[in-house]
N, C-alpha and C positions, 0 to 999 in steps of 0.2 A: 163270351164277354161277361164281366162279372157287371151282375147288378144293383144299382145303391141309390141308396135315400135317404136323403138330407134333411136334415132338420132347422139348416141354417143356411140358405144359397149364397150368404155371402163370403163364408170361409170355403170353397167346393168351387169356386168359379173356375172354369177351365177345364173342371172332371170331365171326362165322359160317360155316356149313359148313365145318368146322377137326375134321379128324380125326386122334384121334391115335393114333402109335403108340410102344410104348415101342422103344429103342433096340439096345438090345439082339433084337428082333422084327425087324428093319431087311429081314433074306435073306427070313423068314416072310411077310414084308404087300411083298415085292416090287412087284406086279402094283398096290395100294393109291397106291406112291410113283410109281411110272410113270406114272398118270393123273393125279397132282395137277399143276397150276399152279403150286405155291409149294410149295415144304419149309422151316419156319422151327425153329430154334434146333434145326439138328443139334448131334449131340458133335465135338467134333473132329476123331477119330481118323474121323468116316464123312463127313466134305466130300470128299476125296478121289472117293470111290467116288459120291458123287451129284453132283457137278459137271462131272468129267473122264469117270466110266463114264456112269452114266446121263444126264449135260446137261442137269441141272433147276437150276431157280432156286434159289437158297438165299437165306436172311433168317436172320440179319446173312451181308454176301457173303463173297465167300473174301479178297478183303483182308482186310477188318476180321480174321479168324479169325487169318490167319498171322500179321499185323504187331501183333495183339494177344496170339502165344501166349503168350510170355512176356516180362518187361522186357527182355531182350538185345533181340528181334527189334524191341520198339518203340523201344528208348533208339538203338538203332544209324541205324534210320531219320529220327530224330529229326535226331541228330548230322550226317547228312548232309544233308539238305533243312532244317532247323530250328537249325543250331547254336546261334543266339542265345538261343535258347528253352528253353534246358535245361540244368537245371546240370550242372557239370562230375562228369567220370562218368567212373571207369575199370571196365571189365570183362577180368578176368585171369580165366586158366586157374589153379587151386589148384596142380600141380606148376612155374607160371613165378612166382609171386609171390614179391616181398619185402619182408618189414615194412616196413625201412628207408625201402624208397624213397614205400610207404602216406605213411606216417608224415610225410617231408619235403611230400611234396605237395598232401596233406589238411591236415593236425595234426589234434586231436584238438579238441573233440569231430568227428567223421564218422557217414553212415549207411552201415550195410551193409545189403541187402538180398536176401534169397531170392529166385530168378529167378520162381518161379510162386507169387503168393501175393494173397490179397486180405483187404479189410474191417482193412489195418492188421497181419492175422499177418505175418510171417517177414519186417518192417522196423526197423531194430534203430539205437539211439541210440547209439554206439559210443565211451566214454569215455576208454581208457588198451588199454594194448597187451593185458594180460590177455583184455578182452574181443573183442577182434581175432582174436589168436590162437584164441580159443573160436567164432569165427565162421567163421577158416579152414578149422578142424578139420571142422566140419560142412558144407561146401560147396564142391562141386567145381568150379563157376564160381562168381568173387566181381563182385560185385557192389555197387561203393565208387563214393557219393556226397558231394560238400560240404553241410554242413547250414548251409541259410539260416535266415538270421533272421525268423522267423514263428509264429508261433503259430496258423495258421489258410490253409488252401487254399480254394481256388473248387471244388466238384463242378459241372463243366457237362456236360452233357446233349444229345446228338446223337444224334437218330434218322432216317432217310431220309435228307434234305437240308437238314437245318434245325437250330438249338439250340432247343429245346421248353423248356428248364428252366432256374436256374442258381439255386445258396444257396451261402453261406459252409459250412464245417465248421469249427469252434471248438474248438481243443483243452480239457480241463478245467485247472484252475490245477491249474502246478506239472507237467503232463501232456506227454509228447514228439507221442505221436499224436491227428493230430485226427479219425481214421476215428468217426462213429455208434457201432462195433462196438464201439471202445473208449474210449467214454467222453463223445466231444464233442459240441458241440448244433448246432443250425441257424439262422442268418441268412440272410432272405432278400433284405435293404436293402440299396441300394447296391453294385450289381452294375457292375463297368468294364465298359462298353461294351467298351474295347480286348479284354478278354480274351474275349468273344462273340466278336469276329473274328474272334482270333489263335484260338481251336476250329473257326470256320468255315471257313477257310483251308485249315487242316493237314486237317482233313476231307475237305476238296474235292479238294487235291493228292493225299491217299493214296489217295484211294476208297474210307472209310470209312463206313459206314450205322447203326453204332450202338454206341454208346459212351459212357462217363463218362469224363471229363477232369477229372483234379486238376493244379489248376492253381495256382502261389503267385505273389504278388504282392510283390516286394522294389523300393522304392523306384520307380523308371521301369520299371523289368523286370518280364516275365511270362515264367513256365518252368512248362512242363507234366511233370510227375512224374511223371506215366505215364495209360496211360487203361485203362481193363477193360470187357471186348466183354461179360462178365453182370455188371453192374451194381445194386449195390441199388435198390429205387423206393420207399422209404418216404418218401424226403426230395419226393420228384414227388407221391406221393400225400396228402402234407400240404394242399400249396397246389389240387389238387383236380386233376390234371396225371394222365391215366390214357394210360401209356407204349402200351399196344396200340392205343388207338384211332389214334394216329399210325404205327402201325408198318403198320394197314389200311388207312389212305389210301395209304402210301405204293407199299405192294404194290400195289396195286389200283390206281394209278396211270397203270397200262399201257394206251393205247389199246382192246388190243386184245378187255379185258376192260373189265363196267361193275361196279360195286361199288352194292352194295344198302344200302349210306349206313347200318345199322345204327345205333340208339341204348347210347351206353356211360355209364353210370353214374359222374356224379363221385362222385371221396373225401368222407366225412363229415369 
């Protein structure tokens, strides 16, 4: 039976033989992590010390972590393997910027966005120079986006090697954001095919294992906006979609171990 340790018990519910320990504990239950098989949903700051010091498996892998710390590390790789895919993006240093040059190259409305943020916080609809300046102020890398014409992105859903999920996010009338958190609802009809691929794809090239993709859809074009390695699952556990039990096939996937096929519970 394969053994594992969690970092996080509330994404692992239902695993079996899945011990956890908190993170902070990590030096403590040393000898604990040594012996597991699997380490899933480290913190950040401890990949480092269990992939390169001690050479255990982690779940989500050290791609996904790095190339999802923050929007710079995704938007850049983006930009090079993906350019068509993304809207146009500058990221400046706060002491090299210039309104001016904002201003001609965007116009106004743009978004700015907080390089580490999710559920819709710290991404900002940005109307006239006033609030530019007030976005400058507060951020030391910026973080300028063209705002497409939409009302509404695709959340797709990649776990192991596969898209498990995919629903609209709808903003509310009148609403800039269509994040759940703040305010929008879920469709799950009528899902492009193209953009299941175009996550499969980028997936597959980056070595990605698991992730949300917000993804908009403008005319012929699909541009991924970014993707977040913790992920909400309330929209997966609507349609009855339980993110762990995929995440145990996939661990468990290794020859070398058998997996004890465990029953998981659908969403109500």
């Amino acid at each position: 039976m394969m053994r594992i340790v969690t970092f996080n018990p509330f994404r692992t519910l239902g695993m079996p033989n899945v011990t956890y320990i908190k993170p902070e504990n990590m030096l403590m239950e040393i000898d604990k992590i040594k012996e597991a098989d699997y380490i899933l949903f480290p913190e950040y700051w401890q990949i480092n010390t269990l992939v390169y010091g001690l050479k255990k498996k982690i779940f989500p892998n050290i791609s996904t972590y790095q190339l999802g710390h923050n929007k710079i590390e995704t938007t850049r790789v983006l930009q090079a393997i993906f350019p068509k895919n993304i809207p146009y993006t500058q990221i400046i240093s706060r002491d090299r910027v210039n309104i001016e040059t904002i201003e001609e190259e965007f116009s106004y409305p743009l978004v700015a966005k907080e390089i580490k943020s999710s559920m819709g916080r710290g991404v900002f609809l940005v109307e006239n120079r006033r609030e530019l300046k007030s976005y400058i102020e507060t951020n030391e890398s910026l973080y300028i986006q063209e705002k497409l014409p939409i009302d509404r992105d695709l959340r797709i859903v990649y776990v192991g090697n596969k898209v498990i999920g995919a629903y609209w996010r709808i903003a509310g009338e009148g609403q800039f954001h269509n994040n759940i958190a703040k305010g929008g609802s879920y469709d799950y009809d009528n899902i492009p095919r193209e953009a299941i691929e175009l996550v499969e794809k980028v997936a597959e090239e980056l070595n990605i294992n698991h992730a949300g993709f917000d993804v908009a859809v403008v005319d012929d074009g699909l541009y991924i906006l970014e993707y977040n390695v913790m992920f909400g699952n309330e929209g997966l556990r609507n349609i009855g979609i339980p993110v762990e039990k995929y995440i145990y096939e996939y661990i468990t996937s290794d020859p070398d171990f058998t997996p004890i096929n465990p029953t998981f519970p659908r969403a109500s």
